[in-house]
N, C-alpha and C positions, 0 to 999 in steps of 0.2 A: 749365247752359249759360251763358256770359257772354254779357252784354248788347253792344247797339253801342257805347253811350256810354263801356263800358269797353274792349272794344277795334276799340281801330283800326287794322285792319293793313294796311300798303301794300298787299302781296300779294292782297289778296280781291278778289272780284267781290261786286254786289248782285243779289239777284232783289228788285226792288221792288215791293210790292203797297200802292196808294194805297188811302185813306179816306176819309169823309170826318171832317170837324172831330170831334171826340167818339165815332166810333163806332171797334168794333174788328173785323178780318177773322176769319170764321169758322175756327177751326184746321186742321178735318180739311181743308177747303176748300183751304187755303192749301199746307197740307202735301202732298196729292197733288199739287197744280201745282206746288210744291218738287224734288218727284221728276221730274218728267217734264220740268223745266225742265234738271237735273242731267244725267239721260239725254241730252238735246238737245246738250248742253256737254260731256257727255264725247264723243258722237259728231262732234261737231266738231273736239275737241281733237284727238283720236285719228285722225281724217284729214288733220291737217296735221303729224301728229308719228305714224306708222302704225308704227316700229319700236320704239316704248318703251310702256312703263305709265302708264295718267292715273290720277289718286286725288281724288277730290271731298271736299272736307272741311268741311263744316259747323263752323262756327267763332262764330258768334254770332246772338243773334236779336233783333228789339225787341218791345217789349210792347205786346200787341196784333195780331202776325206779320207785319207792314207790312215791315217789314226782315230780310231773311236775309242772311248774309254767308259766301261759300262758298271756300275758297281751291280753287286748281286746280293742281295740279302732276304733271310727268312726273317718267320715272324711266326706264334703259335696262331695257326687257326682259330675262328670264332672270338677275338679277344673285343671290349670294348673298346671304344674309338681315341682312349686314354691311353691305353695299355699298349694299343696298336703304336701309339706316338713314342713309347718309351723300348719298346720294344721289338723293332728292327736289329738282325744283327747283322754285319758280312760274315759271309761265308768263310772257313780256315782256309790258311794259303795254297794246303794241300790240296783242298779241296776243288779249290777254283783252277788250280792248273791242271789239276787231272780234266777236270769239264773240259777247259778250254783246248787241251787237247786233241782230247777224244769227239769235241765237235769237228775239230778241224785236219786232224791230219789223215792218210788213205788208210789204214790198216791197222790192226793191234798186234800183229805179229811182235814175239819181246824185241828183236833186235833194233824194230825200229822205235820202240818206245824209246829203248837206252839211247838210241842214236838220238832223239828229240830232247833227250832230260838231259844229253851230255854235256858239260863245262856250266852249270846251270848253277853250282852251287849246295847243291843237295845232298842229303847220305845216301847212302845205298839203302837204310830203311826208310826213307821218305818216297826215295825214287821207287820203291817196290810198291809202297802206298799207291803210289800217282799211277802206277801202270797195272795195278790192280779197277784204278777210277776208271779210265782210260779204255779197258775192256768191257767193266759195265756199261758207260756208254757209247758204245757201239756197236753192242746187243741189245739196246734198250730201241724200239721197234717207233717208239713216239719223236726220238732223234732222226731218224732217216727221212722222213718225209722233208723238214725243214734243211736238211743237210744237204738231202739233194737242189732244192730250190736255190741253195744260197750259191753252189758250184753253177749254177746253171747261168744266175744271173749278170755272175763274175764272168763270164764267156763271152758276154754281151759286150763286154770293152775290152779292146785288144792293146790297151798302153795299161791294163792291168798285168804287173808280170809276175805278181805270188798274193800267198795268203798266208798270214800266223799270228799267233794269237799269244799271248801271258801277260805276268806282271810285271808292267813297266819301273824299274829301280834309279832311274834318271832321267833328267830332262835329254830331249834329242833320243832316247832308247829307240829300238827297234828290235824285234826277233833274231837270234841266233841264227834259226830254221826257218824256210818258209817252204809252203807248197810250191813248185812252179807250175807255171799259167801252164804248161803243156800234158799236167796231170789232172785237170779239171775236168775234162771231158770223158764222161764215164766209159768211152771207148778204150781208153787209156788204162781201164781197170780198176779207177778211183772206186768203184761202188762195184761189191757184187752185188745179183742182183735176188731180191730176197721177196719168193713168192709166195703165198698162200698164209700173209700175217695176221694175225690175229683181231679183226676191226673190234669184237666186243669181247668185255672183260667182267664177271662177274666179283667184287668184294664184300665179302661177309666181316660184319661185327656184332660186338654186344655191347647194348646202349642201357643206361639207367634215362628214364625218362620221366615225364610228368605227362598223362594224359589229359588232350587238352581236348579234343572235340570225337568223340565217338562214334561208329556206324552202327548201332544195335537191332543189327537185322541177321541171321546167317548166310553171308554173301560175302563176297571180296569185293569191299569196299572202301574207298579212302579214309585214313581216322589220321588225326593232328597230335603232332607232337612239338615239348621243345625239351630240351634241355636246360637244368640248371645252370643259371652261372650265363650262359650265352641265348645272347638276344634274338628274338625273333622265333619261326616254329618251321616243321616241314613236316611233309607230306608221307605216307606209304602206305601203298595199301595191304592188307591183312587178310596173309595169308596162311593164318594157323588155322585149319579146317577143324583140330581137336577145341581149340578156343572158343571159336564161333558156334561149334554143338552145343557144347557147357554154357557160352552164355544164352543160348535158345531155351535150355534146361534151368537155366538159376542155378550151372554148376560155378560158379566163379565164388572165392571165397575173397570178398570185397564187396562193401557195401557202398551205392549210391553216393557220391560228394565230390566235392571239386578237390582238385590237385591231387590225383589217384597217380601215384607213384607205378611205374611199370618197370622189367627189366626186359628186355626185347632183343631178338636175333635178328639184325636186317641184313639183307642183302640188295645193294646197290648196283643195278648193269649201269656201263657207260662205254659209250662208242668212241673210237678215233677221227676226231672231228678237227681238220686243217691242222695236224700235228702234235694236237691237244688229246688227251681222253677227258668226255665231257658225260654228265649225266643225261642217259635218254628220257625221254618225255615220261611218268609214270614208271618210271624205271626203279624206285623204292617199292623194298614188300619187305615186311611182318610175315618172315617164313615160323617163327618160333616167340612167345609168349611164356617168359621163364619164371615169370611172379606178374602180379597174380598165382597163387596156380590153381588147376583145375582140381573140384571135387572129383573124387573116382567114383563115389560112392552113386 
């Protein structure tokens, strides 16, 4: 892996783990709070850009594991494996330092935002940006589970003596700000504590689609979809009760043939799974059937 000293890429974020003078951070130590810090960034990413792909990339380290250097970039969902190649972007600068942030420091109270963004370089409308970010995530519910995990781990070594995080602008950088190791321990008031969150989420959309394999029974049953343009098909089962009359009846005005164009209302549940929200097992449904449409008659 390269070192920081050799590269410096505009693009990166830091997870910073201070030391003191001569000593070095424990690795396994470092490395699980690496992950969990990761998790935290991608689920922030990925709430403020919810239709594409985030890809976290580990990109350098320093000796000692004091400096990890992570780049973060999207990509539009569903792209072929061409487009995928050409089409990674980093994140804006804005953007990453508000995440990196709002992963890492105790609170969003404004004073201490201004106090984190202060001598930093910034306008006052940039820094308004970042502490607008900064607020969403650490109301964002998918952030806190891995948040906690990465302060926990850090506790675990006591010659860790802060934490902070940005974009490194020199060789040798380090944070202006750091957490100190004696604010880590949620006793300390790092974390209130936030009960009764939300584990499942239902998201509704409207899909133009291509009917690929159908249930033709009146029942809620699985029927296969893809989308144009993107590869491959999925699953939901159907559940327009008006639909499924009509087609019991021969009310569907569509005849018999392959590649039956649909326009479809789905709703997708997904649970909060290890800091992630992920799709539950049969968790797509065909609540609505917009074309087609149904005879009345």
């Amino acid at each position: 892996m390269a070192t920081v000293t050799a590269t410096m890429e505009r693009d990166a974020l830091s997870f910073y783990v201070d030391v003191e003078d001569g000593e070095f951070a424990d690795l396994e130590v470092v490395s699980t709070a690496a992950i969990a810090w990761s998790q935290a960034v991608r689920a922030a990413a990925q709430s403020m850009f919810p239709d594409d792909d985030i890809r976290i990339t580990l990109i350098a380290a320093e000796r000692g594991s004091s400096n990890w250097l992570a780049k973060i970039e999207r990509s539009a969902a569903n792209q072929t494996l061409e487009r995928v190649k050409r089409g990674w972007k980093a994140l804006p600068l804005i953007v990453r330092v508000g995440i990196g942030l709002g992963v890492v420091i105790p609170t969003t109270a404004v004073p201490t935002v201004e106090y984190w963004l202060d001598n930093e370089g910034f306008s006052a409308r940039q820094k308004k940006e970042m502490a607008e970010i900064v607020g969403q995530v650490a109301a964002n519910p998918a952030v806190e589970a891995p948040k906690r995990q990465m302060y926990r781990s850090l506790q675990r070594d006591r010659k860790i003596t802060g934490l902070g995080s940005g974009v490194p602008t020199k060789q040798g950088w380090k944070p202006e700000k750091l957490v100190p190791a004696n604010q880590f321990a949620e006793a300390d008031g790092l974390f209130e504590p936030q009960l009764d969150l939300p584990q499942e989420k239902v998201i509704t959309s409207t899909l133009d689609v291509i009917l690929v394999a159908p249930t033709l029974e009146n029942a809620e049953r699985v029927w296969v979809f893809r989308q144009e343009g993107i590869p491959g098909t999925f699953r939901a089962i159907m559940k327009d009760h008006r639909f499924l009359a009509a087609l019991e009846r021969h009310g569907i005005k569509e005849q018999v043939r392959s590649r039956i164009p649909m326009r479809i209302r789905i709703e997708v549940r997904q649970r909060m799974t290890e800091g992630e929200w992920k799709v539950v097992r049969k968790g797509r449904s065909v609540v609505e059937v917009i074309s087609p449409q149904v005879d009345q008659s």
